[in-house]
C-alpha positions as CSV (number, residue, x, y, z in Angstrom):
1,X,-16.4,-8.9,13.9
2,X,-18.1,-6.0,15.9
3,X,-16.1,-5.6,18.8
4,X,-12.9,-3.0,19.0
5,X,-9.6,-4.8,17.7
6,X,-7.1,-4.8,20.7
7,X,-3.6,-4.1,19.6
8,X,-0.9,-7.4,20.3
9,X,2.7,-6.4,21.8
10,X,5.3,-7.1,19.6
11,X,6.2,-10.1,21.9
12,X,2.8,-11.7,20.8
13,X,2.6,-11.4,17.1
14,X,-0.6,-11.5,15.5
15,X,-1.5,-15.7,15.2
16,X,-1.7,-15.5,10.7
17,X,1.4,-13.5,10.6
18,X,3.7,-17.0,11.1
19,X,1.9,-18.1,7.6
20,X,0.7,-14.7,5.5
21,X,3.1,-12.3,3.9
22,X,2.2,-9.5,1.8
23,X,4.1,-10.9,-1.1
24,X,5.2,-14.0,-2.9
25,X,8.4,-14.8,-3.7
26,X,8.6,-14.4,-7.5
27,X,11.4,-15.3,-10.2
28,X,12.9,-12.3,-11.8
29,X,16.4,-11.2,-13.0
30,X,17.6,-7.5,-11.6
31,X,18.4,-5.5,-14.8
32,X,21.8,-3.6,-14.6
33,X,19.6,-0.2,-15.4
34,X,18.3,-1.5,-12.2
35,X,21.3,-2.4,-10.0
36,X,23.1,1.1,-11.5
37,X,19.7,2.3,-9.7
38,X,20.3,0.6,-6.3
39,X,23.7,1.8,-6.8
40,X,23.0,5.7,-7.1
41,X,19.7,6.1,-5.6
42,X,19.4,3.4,-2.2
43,X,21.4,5.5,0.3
44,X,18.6,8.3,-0.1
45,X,15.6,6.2,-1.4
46,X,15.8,2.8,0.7
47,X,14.2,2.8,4.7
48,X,16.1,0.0,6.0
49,X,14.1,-2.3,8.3
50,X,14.0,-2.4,11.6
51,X,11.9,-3.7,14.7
52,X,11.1,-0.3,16.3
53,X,8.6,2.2,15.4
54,X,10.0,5.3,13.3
55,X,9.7,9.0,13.1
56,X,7.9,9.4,10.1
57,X,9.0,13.2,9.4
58,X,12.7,12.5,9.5
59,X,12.4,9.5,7.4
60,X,11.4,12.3,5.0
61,X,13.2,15.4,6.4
62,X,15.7,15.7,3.6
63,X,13.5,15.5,0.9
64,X,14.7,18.1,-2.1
65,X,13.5,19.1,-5.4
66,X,9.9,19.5,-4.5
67,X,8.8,22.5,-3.2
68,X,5.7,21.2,-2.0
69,X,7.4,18.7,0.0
70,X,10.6,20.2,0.9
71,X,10.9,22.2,4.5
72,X,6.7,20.9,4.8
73,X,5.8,18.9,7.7
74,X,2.9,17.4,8.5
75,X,1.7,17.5,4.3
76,X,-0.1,13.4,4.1
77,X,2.4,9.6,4.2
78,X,0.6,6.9,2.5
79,X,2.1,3.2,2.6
80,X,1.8,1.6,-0.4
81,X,1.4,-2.4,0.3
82,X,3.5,-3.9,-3.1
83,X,4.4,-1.9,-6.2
84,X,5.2,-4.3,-8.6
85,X,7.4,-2.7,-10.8
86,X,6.9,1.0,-9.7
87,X,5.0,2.5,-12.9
88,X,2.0,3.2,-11.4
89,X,3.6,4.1,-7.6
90,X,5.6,6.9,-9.7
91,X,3.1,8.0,-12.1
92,X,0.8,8.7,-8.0
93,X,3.4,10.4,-6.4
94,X,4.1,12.7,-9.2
95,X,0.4,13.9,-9.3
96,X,0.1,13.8,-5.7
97,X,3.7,15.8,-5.4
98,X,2.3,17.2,-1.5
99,X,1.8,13.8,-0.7
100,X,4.6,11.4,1.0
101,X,4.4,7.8,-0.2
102,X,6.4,5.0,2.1
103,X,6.7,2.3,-0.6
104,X,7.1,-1.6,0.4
105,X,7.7,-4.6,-2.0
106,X,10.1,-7.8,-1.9
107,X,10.9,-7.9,-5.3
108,X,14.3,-6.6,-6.1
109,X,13.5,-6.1,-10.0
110,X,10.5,-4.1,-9.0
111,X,12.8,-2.3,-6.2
112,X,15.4,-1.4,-8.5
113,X,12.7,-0.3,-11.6
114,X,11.4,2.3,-9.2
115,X,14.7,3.3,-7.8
116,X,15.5,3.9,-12.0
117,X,12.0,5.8,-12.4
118,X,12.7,8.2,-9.4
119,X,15.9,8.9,-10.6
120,X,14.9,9.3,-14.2
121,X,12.3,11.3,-13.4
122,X,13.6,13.0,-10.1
123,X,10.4,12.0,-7.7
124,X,11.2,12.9,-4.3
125,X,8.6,12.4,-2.4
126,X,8.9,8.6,-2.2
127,X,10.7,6.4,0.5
128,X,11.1,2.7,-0.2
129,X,11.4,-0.3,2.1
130,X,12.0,-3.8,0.8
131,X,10.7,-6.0,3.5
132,X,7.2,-7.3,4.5
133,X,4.5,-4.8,4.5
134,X,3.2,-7.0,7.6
135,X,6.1,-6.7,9.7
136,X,6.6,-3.5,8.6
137,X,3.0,-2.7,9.7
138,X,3.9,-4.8,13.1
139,X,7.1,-3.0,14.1
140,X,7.6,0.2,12.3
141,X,4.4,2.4,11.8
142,X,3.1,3.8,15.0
143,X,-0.6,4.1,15.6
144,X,-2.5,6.9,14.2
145,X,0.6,7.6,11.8
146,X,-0.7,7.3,8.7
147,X,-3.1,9.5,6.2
148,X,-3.7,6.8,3.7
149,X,-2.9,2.9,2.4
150,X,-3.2,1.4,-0.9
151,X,-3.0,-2.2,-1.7
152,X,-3.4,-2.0,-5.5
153,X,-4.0,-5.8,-7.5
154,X,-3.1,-8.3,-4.6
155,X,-2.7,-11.8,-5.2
156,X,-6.2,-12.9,-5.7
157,X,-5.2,-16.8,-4.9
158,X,-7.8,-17.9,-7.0
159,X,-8.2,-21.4,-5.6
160,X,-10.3,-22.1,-2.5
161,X,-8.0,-23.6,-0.7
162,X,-5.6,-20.8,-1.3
163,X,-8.1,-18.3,0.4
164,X,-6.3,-18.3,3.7
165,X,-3.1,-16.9,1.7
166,X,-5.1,-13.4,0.8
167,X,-3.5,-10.5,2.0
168,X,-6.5,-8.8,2.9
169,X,-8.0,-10.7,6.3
170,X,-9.4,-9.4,9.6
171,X,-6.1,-9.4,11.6
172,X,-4.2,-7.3,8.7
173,X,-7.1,-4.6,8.4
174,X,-7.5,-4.0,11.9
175,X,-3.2,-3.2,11.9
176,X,-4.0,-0.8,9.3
177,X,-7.3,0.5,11.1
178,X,-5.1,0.8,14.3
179,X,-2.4,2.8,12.3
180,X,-4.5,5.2,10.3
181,X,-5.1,8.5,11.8
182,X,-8.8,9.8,11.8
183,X,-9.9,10.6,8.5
184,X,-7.1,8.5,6.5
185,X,-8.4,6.2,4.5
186,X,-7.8,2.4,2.8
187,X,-7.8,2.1,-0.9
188,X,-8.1,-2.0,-2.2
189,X,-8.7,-2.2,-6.0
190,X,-8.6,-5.8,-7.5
191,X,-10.1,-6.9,-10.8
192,X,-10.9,-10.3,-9.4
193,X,-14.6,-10.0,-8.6
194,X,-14.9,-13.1,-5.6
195,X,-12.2,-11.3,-3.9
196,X,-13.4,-8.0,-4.2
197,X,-16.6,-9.2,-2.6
198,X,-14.4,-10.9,0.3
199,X,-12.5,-7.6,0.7
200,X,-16.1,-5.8,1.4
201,X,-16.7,-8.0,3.8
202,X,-13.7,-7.8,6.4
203,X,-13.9,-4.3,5.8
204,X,-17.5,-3.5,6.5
205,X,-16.7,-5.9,9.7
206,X,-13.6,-3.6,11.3
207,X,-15.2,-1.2,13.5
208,X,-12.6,1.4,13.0
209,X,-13.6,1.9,9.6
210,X,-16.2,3.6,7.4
211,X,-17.9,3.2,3.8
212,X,-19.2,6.8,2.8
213,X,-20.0,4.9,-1.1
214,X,-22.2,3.3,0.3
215,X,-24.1,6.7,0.7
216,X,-22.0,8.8,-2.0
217,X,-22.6,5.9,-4.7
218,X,-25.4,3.6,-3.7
219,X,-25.9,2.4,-7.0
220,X,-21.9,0.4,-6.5
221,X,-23.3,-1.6,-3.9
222,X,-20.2,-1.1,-1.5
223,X,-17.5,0.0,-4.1
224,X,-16.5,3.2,-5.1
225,X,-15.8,4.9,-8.2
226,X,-11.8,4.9,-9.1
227,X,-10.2,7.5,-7.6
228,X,-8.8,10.1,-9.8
229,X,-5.2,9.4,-8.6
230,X,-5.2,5.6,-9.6
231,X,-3.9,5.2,-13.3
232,X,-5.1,2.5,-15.6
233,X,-2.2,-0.1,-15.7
234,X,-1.5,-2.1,-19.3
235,X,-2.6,-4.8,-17.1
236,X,-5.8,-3.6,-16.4
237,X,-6.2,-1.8,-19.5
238,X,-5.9,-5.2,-21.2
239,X,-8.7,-6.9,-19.0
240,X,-11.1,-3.9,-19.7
241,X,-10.6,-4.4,-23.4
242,X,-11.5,-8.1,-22.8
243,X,-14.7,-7.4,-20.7
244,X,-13.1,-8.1,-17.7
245,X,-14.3,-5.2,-14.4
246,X,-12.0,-3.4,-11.6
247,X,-13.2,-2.9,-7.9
248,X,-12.2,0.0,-5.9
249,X,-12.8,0.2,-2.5
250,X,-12.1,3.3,-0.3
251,X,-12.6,2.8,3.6
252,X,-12.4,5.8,6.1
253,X,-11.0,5.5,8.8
254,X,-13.5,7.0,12.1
């Protein structure tokens, strides 16, 4: 794909979105740490959905406890496509305390662990909103809104006839392209190596985006080293330890 991506009204959503989501529904029991979280935390935490674009800066106008953040406009918003259970999303926003993270995942264990890890450890500079990071993408985030996006470990759908199930496909980057201002950038990181190659692909074919490692850090072939800001999860930690590798990739948006 070499041409510019055209933008679709919201009357004529984009064909895959019927079948792709940015999640899968998965089994899993909400704690009562958890619903205490929803409980005490959601009224200032949760984003509600809704099918018209937002104002980014008063979704996080009454952030407090953060001096970098509170009374600051214009400091970075990065979406986070699905957080799993939260521990890396809160161990990023506390070391990136200037930046403003708008958080979406399905899950309402994972939704009510990170509710209980901002509250325990009094993060402020995250908003969460439990919907579909696609329609989310489609309806609320204007263009040129955003500084950055990560999509951290997506479902690799291992089998080829899964493939069409991936979250990260032509249609879906070019939304993100479209939404990122100039200079923001997409971070993928998977530690399935067949995807990561796919993943290089769409992205080198969106127009709208840039690989600098491919300059920076010739010797990756495409990927980039891991960002300083990305922790090692016990997930991945585990795979290292059994010889298994982790792909970043960090696309700029031109």
């Amino acid at each position: 794909m070499k041409t510019m991506t055209s933008e679709h009204s919201p009357s004529q959503p984009l064909p895959f979105m019927r079948t792709i989501r940015s999640f899968v529904k998965r089994a899993g029991r909400t704690t009562d740490g958890q619903a205490r979280a929803f409980e005490k935390f959601g009224a200032q935490f949760l984003l509600p959905y809704q099918q018209n674009a937002i104002d980014l800066e008063a979704v996080f106008a009454h952030s407090t406890g953060d001096t970098a953040i509170n009374g600051t406009k214009n400091t970075p918003i990065v979406l986070e496509i699905g957080f799993g259970m939260g521990e890396a999303t809160a161990q990023i926003a506390q070391q990136l305390a200037s930046t403003r993270f708008l958080c979406c995942e399905v899950h309402e264990p994972g939704v009510g662990a990170l509710l209980k890890r901002i509250g325990e450890q009094q993060i402020r500079n995250i908003r969460i909103c439990a919907h579909d990071a696609v329609e989310v993408l489609e309806h609320m985030l204007p263009l040129q809104s955003l500084d950055g996006v990560h999509i951290f470990f997506p479902d690799p759908w291992h089998k080829t006839r899964h493939h069409k199930r991936r979250l990260i496909q032509p249609p879906l980057v070019a939304k993100v392209a479209a939404r990122l201002k100039p200079g923001g950038y997409i971070h993928c990181a998977t530690d399935w190596q067949p995807y990561a190659a796919q993943m290089l692909e769409v992205f080198d074919a969106e127009p709208l985006l840039i690989n600098r490692a491919r300059t920076q850090h010739p010797e990756l072939g495409g990927y980039a080293p891991k960002p300083h800001y990305r922790p090692l999860t016990k997930f991945e930690n585990r795979g290292i330890r059994l010889g298994h590798g982790v792909w970043d990739l960090v696309f700029e948006r031109v």
